[in-house]
N, C-alpha and C positions, 0 to 999 in steps of 0.2 A: 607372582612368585614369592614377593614377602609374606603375604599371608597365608601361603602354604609352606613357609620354614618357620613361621611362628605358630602351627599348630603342631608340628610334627616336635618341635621345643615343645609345647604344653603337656605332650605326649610324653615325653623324655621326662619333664616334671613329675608328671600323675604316676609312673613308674617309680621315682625316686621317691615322692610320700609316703607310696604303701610299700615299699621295699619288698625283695621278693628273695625265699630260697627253698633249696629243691631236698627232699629227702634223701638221707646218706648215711654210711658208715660211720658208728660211732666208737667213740673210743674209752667209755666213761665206766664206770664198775654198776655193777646191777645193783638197783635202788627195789625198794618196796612195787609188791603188783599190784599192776592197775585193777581199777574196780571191771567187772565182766564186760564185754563190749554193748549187749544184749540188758544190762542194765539201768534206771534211770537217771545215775550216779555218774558223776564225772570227777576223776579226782578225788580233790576230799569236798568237794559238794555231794551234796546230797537229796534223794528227792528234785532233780533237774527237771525231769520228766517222769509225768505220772498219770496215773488213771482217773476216772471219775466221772460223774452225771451231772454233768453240766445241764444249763436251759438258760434260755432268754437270749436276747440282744440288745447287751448293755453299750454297747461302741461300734462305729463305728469300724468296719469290719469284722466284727467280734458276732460268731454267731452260733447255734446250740451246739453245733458240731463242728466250729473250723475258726482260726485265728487267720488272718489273711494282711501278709506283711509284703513291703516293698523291699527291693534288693537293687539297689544303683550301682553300674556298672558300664563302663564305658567298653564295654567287652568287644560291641561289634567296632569296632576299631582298633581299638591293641591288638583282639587277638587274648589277651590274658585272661583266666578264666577264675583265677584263686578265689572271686567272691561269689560266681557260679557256683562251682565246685563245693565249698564251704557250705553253699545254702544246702544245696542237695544232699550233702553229707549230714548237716546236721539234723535240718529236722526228718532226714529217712530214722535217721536212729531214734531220733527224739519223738514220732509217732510211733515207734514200733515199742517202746517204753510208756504209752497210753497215752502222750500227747502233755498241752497244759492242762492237767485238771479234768481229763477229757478230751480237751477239744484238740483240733487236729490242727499242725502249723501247716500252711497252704502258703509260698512263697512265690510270688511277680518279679522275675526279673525287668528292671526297669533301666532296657538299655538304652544310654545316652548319648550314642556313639559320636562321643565327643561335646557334640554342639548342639546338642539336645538335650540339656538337662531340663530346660521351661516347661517344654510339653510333656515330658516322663513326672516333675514334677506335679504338674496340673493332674493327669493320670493317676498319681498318688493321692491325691489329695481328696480325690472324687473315691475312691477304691480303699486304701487300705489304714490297717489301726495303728502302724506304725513303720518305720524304715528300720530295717537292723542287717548290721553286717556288712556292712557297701559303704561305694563310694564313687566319687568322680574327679577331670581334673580342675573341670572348670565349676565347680561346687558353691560356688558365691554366685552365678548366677541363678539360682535357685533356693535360695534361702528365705528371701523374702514371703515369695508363695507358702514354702512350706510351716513359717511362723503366720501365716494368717490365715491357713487352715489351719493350724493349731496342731503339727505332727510330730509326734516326735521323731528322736532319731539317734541311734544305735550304732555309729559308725565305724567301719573298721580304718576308714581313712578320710582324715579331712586334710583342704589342700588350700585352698584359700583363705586368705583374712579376714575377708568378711563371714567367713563360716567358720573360723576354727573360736572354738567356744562361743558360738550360737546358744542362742534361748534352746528351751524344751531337747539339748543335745546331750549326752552321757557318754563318752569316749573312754572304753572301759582298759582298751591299746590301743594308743597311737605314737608315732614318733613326731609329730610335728605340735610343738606349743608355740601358744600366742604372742609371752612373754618374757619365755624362757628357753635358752639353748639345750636343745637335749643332747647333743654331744660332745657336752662342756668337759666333764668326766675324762671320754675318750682322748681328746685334744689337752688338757692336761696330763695324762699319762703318755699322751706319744713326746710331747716338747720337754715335759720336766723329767720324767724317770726313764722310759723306756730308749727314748732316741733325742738326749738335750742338745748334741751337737747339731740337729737339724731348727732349733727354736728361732736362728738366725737368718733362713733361709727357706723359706714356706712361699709354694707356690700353688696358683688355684687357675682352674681353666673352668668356664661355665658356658653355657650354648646362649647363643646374640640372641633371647630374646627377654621383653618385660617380665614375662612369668615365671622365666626361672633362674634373671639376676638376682630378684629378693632372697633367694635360699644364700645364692653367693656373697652376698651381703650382708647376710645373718653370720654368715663363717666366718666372714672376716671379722667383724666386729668382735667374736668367740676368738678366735685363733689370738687377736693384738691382745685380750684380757686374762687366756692362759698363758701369756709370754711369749708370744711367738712372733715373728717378724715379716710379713707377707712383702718379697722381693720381688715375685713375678705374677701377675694376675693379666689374664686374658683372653679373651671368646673366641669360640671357635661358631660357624656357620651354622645354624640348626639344623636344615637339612642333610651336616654330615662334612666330612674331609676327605678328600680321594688322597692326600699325600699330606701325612703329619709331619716329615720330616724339618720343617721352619719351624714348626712350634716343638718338635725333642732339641732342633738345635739349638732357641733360645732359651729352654730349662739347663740347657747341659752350658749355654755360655754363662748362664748366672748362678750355675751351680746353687741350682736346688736341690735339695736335699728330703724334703718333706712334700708332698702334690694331692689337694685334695681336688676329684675331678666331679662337676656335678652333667650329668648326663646319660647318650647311651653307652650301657659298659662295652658294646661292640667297638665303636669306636674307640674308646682306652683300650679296647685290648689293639687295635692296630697302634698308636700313640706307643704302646707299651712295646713292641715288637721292635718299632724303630730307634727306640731309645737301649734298646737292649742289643738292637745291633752296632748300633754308636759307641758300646762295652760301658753306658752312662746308667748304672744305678743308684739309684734314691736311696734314701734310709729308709722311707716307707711311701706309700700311695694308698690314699683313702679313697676306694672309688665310691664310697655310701654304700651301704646295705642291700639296694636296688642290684646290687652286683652279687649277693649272696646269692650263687646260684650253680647246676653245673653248665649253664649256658655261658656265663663269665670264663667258668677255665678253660672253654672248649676254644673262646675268639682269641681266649690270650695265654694258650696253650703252648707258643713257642718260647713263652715272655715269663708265664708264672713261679716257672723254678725259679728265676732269675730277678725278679720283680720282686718286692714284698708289700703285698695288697693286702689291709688289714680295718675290717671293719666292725661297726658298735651297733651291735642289735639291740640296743637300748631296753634292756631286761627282761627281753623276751628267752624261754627256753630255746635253746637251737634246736634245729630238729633233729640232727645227728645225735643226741644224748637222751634217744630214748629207754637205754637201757640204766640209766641215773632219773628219769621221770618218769614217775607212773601216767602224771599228765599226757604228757607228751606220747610217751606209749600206748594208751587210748586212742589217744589221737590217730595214730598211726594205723591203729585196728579198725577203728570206725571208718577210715578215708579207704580204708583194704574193703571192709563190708560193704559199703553203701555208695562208695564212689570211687570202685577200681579201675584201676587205669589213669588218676587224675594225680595229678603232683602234688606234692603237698609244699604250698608253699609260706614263707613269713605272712605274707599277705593272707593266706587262710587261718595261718594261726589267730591272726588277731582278729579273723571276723569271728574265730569262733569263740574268740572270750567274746566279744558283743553276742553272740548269738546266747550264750553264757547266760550271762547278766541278762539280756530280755528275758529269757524262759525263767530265771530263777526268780526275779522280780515278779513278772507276771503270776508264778505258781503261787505264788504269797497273796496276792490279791482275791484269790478262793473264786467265784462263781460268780461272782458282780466284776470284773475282768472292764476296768476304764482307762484312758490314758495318763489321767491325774494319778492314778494309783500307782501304777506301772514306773512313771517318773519319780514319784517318792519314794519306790519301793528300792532302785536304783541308786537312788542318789544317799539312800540310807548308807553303804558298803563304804567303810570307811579305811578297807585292806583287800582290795578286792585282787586276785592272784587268776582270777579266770581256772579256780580249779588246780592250781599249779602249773599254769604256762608260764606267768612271768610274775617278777616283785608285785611286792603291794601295791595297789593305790588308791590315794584317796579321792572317791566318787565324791565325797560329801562339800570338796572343797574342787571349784573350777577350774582356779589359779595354780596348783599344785606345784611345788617343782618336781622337775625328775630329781633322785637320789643314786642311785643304779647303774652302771654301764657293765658291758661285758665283749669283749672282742674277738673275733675270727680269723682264721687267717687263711688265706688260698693255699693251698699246696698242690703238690701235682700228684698227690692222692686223693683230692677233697679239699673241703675246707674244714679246719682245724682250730680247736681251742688255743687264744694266743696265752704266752703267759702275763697276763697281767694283774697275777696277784690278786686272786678271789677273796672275797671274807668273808664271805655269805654265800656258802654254795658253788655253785656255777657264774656267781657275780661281786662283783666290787661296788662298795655300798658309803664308799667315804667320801662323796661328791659334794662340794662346795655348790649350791645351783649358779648361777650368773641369769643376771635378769637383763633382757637388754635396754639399753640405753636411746636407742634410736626407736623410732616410730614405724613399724610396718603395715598401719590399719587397723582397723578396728571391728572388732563382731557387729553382730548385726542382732539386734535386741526385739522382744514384742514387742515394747516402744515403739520403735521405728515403724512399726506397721500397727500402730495405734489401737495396739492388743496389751492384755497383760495375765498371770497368770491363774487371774482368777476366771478366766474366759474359758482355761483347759480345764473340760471335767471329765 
């Protein structure tokens, strides 16, 4: 039984890395039109996808007619589909606009269901010219393989330490850094401006297992350095709570005030049901991004008016502000054309700046199409926006910090732009980074597998 509540914990993790939300009603004023759906243009990129006469077989999986990429996804297991979904959406559009240069993107989904990353790895590494778009949550077991086949990798979510900033890796959005809090930002704005009366009294609940204390332990360490005071910290069962009511009574006898929760947001929304019965509310509840969804307001539907759940897409476009983004508006046309019926979710958003950045990199490489090329071509983007999904970033530097937060807020119409004083758009760009001070692991290098970069050609 332990190690069936510590995968269904891994599970809870891999959900909160790549955070997830659902398309919605926006509220935002109409921005510039997007470039045509039917176009090879995304955004203000251009030239994404294009025609051409290609020939040869310069790489591995690279062939006169067809690019043949890996797609990691722990899908048969979640259930979650965003980096399906994403793949299928983008290169349907992105062949139907003549492809790279020609050749046709031909995507493998390479499901991991869970505890299979090894052998979906090995899989990859025999088949295809690169990974883009994906992810898993146990993604440190598989690194190694994939640095001594030499492959690269495109991800739309990395989860573990031994993998977040991997050799031959370009992470063009992600919310998880190696060495830096990304929701420093956020947590500065909830304790010093937004809600200071709660800086004294911050409480955090995280699920009993090793793989998803580290996140809890990242928070707190962030939470003590933007001035906050963490009062009440403690796990709940990973397989779940049939009665939250001990853990609303001990937030409500130490009067908490601030509760960041890391886990399923089903369960916060019961958590939240009985603390709202109790007539005990917070000044606010971060359930993480993982909660951007309308699956969070539906569990905690009796609680959300009453609640105030508010979270940091760490500068990603929302998806609700399509009529403020032409990105984002594409977006929303392309997932309508070529993968109707599918949600669109944060999690897609970000495979599709990766999917992004491979095609545009790739097109740039012309007709000799390598992986050397492809990784420099990438790593060249020194303000990469994914087209206008989200802030800048710099590809050129690994270390990067975030700059950027931006926050949501659940309502019982949606979730909703909170006010937190934009200056840049849709986002808030005044962020001090915070580096942490503690040791959570370390990437995993060509080194280590007794490769280097002169090995990728």
């Amino acid at each position: 039984m332990k190690s069936q509540r510590i995968v269904i914990a891994v599970v809870a993790m891999a959900l909160l890395v790549a955070g997830c939300g659902r398309s919605g009603t926006g509220e935002e004023a109409a921005g510039p039109t997007a470039p045509s759906v039917s176009s090879g243009d995304f955004g203000d990129l251009s030239d994404v996808c294009k025609g051409g006469s290609p020939s040869g077989t310069p790489a591995q999986g690279v062939r006169a007619t067809e690019i043949k990429v890996g797609v990691f996804s722990d899908v048969g297991f979640t259930k979650q589909p965003e980096f399906v979904d994403a793949a299928k959406a983008f290169t349907s559009w992105c062949n139907a606009a003549g492809g790279i240069n020609g050749r046709k993107l031909v995507y493998e989904v390479r499901d991991t269901n869970l505890l299979e990353v090894r052998p979906r790895m090995l899989d990859a590494c025999r088949e295809d010219f690169a990974l883009v778009g994906g992810g898993a949550a146990l993604d440190g077991l598989g690194v190694k393989d994939r640095l001594s086949c030499l492959l690269p990798e495109f991800p739309a979510q990395v989860s573990q330490s031994q993998n977040l900033q991997s050799d031959l890796q370009v992470s063009a959005l992600t919310s998880t850094y190696a060495h830096y809090e990304p929701y420093f930002g956020f947590r500065k704005w909830l304790l010093n401006e937004a809600y200071p009366e709660s800086a004294g009294a911050v409480g955090i609940i995280n699920g009993d297992s090793p793989v998803t204390k580290v996140l809890g332990d990242k928070a707190v360490e962030a939470i003590k350095a933007a001035g906050g005071t963490v009062t009440y910290s403690d796990l709940y069962p990973a397989s779940g709570v049939s009665d939250w009511t001990p853990y609303a009574q001990s937030i409500k006898n130490k009067n908490v005030k601030g509760l960041v929760f890391y886990g399923d947001f089903r369960q916060l929304g019961k958590l939240e049901d009985v603390l709202s019965g109790m007539n005990y509310k917070l000044d606010w509840i971060d359930p993480t991004n993982n909660a951007y969804n309308p699956q969070f307001l539906q569990a905690a539907a009796q609680s959300v008016g009453v609640q105030n759940n508010v979270v940091d897409l760490t500068g990603a476009v929302p998806i609700e502000a399509a009529t403020s983004s032409p990105a984002m508006a594409q977006l929303h046309d392309i997932f309508e054309k070529y993968a109707p019926g599918a949600e669109l979710a944060l999690g897609s958003v970000r495979a599709l700046s990766s999917w992004l950045l491979f095609a545009k990199a790739a097109s740039s490489c012309g007709d000799q199409l390598t992986r050397r090329c492809v990784l420099e071509a990438a790593t060249k983007q020194t303000a990469w926006t994914g087209g206008g999904l989200h802030t800048a970033r710099d590809l050129s530097n690994k270390d990067a910090a975030p700059d950027c937060f931006n926050v949501m807020r659940a309502t019982t119409t949606g979730w909703k732009q909170a006010d937190f004083e934009p200056d840049r758009g849709l986002f808030r760009c005044d962020v001090t980074p915070y580096r942490y001070t503690a040791e959570y692991g370390a990437a995993t290098t060509l080194a280590d597998v007794g490769k280097s970069l002169d090995d990728v050609k």
